[in-house]
N, C-alpha and C positions, 0 to 999 in steps of 0.2 A: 684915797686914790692919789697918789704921788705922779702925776700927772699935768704940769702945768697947763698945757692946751687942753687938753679936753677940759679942766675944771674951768677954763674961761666961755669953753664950749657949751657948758653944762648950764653955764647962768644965762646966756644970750638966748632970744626969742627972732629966731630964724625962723623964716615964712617958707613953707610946705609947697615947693612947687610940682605939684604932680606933672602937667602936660611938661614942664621943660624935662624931669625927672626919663620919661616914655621916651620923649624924642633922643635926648642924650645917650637913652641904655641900647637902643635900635641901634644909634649911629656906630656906636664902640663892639655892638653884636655883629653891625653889617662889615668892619672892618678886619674879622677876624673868622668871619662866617662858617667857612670852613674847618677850620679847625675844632671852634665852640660844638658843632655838630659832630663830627667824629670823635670829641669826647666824651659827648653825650652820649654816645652809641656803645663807645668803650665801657664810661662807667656805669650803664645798666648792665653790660656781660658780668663785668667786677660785680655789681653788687648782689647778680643772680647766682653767679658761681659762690661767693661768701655764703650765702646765706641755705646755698645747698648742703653747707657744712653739717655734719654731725653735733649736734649735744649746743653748742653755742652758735651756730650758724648765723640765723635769727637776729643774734642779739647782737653781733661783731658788724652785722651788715647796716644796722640802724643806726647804733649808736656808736662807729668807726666808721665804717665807709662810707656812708650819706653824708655826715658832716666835713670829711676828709675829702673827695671827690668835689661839692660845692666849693667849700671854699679855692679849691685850685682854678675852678672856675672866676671865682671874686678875685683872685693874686692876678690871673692872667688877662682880665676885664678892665684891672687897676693899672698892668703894663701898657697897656694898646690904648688907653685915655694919657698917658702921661708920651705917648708917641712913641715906647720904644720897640724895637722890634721882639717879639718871642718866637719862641719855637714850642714845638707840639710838647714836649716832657713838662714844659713850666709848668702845665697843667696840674701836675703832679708835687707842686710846690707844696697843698696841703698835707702831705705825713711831714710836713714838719715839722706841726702845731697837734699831730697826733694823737698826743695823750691830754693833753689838755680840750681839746674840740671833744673828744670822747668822753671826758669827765666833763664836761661844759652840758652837753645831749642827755647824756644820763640823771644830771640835776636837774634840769627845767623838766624833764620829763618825770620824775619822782614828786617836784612844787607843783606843777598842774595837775596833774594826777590826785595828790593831795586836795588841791583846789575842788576838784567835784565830788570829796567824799559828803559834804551835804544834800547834794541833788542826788547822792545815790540812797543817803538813809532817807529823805524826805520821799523816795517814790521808788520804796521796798518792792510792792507788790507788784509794781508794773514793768521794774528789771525780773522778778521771778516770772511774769509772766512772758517775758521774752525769752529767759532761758530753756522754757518749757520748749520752744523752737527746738533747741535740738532733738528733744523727743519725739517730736513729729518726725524728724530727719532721720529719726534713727528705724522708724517702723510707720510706716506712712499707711495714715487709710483714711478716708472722708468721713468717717464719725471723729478721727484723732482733731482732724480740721475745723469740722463743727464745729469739738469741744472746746477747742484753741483760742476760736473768737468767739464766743460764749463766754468764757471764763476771763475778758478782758474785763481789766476790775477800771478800767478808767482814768482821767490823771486831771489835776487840775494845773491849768496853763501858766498858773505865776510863779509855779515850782520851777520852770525852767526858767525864771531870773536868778537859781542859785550856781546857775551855769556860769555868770558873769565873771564873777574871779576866775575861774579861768580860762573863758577868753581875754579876760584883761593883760593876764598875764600870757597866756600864747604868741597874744600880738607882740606886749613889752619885750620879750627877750628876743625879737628877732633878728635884732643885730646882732647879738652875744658874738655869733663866730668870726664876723666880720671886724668887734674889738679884739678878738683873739690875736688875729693874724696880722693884722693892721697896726696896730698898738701895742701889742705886747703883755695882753694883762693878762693878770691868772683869773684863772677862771672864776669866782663871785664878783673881781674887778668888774670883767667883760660883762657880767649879769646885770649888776646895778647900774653900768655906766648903759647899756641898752634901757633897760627899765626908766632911769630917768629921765634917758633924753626923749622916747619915744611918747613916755607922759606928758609932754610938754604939748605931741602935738595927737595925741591917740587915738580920736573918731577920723581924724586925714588920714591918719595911718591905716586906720582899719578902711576906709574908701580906699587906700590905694594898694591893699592885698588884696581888696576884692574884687579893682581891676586887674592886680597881675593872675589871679586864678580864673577871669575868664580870657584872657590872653592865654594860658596855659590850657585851657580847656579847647580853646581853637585850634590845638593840637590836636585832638584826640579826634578829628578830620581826619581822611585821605590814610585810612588802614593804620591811626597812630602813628604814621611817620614824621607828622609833623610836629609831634610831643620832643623829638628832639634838636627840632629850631624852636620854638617857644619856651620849651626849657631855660637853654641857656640867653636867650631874650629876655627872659623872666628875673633872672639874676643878674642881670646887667646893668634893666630898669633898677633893681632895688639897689645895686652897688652904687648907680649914680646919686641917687638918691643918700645914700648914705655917707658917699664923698662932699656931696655939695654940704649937709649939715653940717658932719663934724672937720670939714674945711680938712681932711686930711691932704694933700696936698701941700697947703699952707704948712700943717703940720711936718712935714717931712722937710719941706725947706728949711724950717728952723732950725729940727735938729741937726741936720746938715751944717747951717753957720753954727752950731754949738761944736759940733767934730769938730771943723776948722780951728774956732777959736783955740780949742781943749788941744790940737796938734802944734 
């Protein structure tokens, strides 16, 4: 990684401050409130309409608009903490890291996927027995039910610590889009520089997605309307979070007096 800040980033043992992390991503949510919610609102129409698409729908909507819509959320979370003024399109800043956010989504999701093929050979019978589910679904009758849990062949509990690699790796790469846009790396850059730095601090990290998903889940109150204020609440927390690590700020000021000098 040809990257001198972040490689100086990558050695330092920076302290994990969640509650400053919370208050900070509110503060920069509350500042912009407005807008963060009508994008939220825009980008489920976008990603419903995509994915209504024909033949790729599906797969354009997951692995391009999810990751492309976020992040315009993190460019314009980034503007409003550095005090500048934005307008509503900034949002929109993410196609322009497009194809790289896209191929970024498509690999962590091929590595973790890869990560649970043990937990799926190690508990063959108990995936076959849930596929059976759809049989039920397809001709439904109270003997099919019976036979359904009858035929649970059972599972033993330690099997699901082959899960662990990939939640190790879910967590790790969840800066990845945030080095995309922010720093400029191609995308296995962006992967390893996530994966390393978030190893450093991993079980905080994992406490503090499992506050941002019940903050997210305090959404799904009040007819779901509130899913799109905690949403982008949700990304704000983590982008502070992510600024304060890898010092990007500091980052950007440098290379700022590097243009100078180079002019």
């Amino acid at each position: 990684m040809n990257h001198p800040h972040l490689q100086k980033v990558l050695l330092e043992n920076r302290s994990f401050r969640v509650g400053h992390y919370i208050s900070k991503g509110f503060e920069i949510f509350s500042k912009n409130l407005g807008s963060f919610v009508a994008f939220s609102l825009l980008s489920v129409l976008i990603m419903s309409f995509v994915g209504s698409l024909p033949m790729v729908g599906g797969w354009a909507s997951k692995f391009a608009m999810v990751p492309v819509l976020t992040a315009g959320i993190y460019l314009v979370a980034h503007e409003v903490n550095k005090g500048n003024k934005v307008a509503f399109g900034d949002h929109f800043m993410g196609f322009q890291h497009l194809v790289r956010l896209a191929l970024a989504s498509m690999a962590i999701s091929v590595i973790t996927t890869a990560a649970t093929v043990p937990f799926f050979i190690a508990n063959k019978g108990l995936l076959e027995w849930t596929w059976s589910l759809m049989e039920i679904s397809a001709s439904f009758s109270f003997d099919s039910v019976d036979a359904f849990f009858t035929a649970f062949p059972g599972f033993q509990s330690w099997k699901f610590l082959l899960l662990l690699p990939m939640v190790y790796l879910a967590i790790a790469y969840s800066w990845t889009r945030m080095f995309v846009v922010f720093y400029d790396l191609n995308v296995w850059e962006a992967m390893e520089a996530s994966r390393k730095l978030i190893s450093k601090n991993w079980l905080t990290y994992l406490l503090f997605s499992i506050t941002l998903a019940v903050i997210g889940l305090g959404g799904l109150f009040g007819l779901l309307i509130g899913v799109f204020f905690t949403y982008p609440a949700m990304l704000c927390i983590n982008y502070a979070a992510f600024e304060d690590i890898t010092q990007l700020n500091k980052a950007e000021r440098e290379e700022d007096y590097v243009d100078i000098l180079v002019k």
